[in-house]
N, C-alpha and C positions, 0 to 999 in steps of 0.2 A: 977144841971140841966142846970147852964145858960153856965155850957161850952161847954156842947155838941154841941150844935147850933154854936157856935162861931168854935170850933174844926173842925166841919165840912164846915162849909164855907172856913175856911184857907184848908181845905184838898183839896174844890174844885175849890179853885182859883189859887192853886199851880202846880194840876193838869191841868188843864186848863192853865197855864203860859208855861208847858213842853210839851205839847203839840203844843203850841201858832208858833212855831219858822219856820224860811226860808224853805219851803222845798227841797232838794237838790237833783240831780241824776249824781254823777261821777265827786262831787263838782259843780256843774254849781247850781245857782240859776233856777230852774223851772221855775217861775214866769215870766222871763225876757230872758229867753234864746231863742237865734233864734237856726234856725234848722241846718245852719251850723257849730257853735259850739258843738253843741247836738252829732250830726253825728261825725265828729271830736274825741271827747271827748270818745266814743263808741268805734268806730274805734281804738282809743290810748288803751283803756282798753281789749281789742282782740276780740270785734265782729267785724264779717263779712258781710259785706252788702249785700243780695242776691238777695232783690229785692226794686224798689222805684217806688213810684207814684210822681203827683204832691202832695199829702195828705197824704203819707207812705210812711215810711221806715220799711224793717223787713230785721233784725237779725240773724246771726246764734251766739246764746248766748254760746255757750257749753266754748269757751274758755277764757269768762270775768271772770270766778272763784267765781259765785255763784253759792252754793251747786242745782246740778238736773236741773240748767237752759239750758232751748234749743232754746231756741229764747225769741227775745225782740223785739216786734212791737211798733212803737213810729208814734203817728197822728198828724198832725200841721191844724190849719189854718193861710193860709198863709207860712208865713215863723214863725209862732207862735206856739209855742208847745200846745198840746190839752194833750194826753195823751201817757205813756207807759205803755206797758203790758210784763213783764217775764211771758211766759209759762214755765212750768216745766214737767221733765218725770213724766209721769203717775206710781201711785205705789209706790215712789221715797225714796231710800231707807233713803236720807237727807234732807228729809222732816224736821226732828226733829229739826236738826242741823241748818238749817236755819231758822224757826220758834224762836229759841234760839237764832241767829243772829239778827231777828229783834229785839224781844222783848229788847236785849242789846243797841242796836241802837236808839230804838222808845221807849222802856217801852211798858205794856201792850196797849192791842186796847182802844180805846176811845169807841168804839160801836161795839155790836155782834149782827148778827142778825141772831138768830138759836134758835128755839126752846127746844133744849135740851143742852144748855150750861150749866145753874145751878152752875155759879160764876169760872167755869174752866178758869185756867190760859191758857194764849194761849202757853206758852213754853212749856205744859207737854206734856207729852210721846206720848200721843193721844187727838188728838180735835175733837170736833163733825160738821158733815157736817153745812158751814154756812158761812156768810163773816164778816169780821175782819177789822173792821177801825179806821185809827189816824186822825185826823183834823188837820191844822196847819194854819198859819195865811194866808190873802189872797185868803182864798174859796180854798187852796192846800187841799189833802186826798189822803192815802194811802187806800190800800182795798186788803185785803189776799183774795180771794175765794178758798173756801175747797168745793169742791161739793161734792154732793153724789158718783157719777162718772165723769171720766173725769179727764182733769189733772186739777192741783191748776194752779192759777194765780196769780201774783203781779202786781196791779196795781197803777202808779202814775199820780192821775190827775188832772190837773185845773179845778174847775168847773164850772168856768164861762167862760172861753174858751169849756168847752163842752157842755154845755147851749145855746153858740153861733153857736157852730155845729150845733147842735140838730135843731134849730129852721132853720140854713140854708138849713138844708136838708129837715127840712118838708115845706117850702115853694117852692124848687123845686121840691119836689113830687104834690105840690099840682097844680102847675104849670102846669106840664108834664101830670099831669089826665087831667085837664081842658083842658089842650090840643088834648088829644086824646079823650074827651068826644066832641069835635067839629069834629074832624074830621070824628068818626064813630055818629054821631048823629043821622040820620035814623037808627042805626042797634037798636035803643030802646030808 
């Protein structure tokens, strides 16, 4: 009885250890990559740039050579990577195929969050609508989204780079109301 406790802890500290590692996209450390390298790095692997902000880049992914991708939208703040997202064809008939790719890559998700998963491996033949994530060290995460409809998604993100988003945006939303709450103030 006293090994099981002991077995399982070494099971989930090991897991948690392969997990733990740099996250990477096209070899580039995530954590630390500015956006001209990213872009670069992209570009060398055959996307095509179609459109850019100061906050985005997006992708024509179809010729980087991951199975059903069509684009790859990548967010910075600053010159700081936020996140990327592969969209894929809808319906996509290498769905499988790449699902199987990660899993070789990543091992299974670290968290499912879908109500009818019921211990299903994420590589088999068919997975149930839901999103699929690895953690890695540094607040990195990957994140499969399988929706009900719609296409799948890949995303890689910092989350503390998008925490830092998140709140820059809701202070200029809140900004911009206060500001038009002065300006239209008689109308209510």
């Amino acid at each position: 009885m006293k090994t099981r406790p002991l077995t399982l802890l070494t099971l989930i500290f090991f897991s948690t250890v392969v997990n733990a590692a740099e996250l990477t996209l096209f070899n580039l450390p995530l954590r630390s990559v500015i956006r001209t390298e990213l872009r670069a790095a992209i570009e060398h692997a055959g996307g095509e740039l179609v459109s850019s902000t100061q906050s985005e880049d997006v992708f024509n992914a179809s010729r980087i050579g991951l199975p059903g991708a069509s684009r790859l939208q990548v967010l910075y703040l600053g010159p700081r990577f936020v996140l990327a997202q592969y969209q894929f064809a809808e319906y996509s008939q290498t769905e499988e195929r790449l699902r199987k790719m990660i899993v070789s890559k990543y091992g299974q998700p670290t968290l499912i969050e879908s109500p009818f998963a019921n211990g299903q491996s994420f590589d088999a033949q068919y997975i149930t609508d839901g999103k699929y994530r690895w953690n890695f060290e540094n607040d990195m995460q990957i994140v499969f989204d399988h929706p009900f409809s719609g296409a799948d998604t890949l995303s890689y993100v910092d989350r503390a780079m998008q925490g830092e988003l998140a709140q820059l945006l809701k202070n200029r939303e809140s900004q911009a109301a206060s500001a038009e709450a002065k300006q239209k103030n008689d109308a209510f």
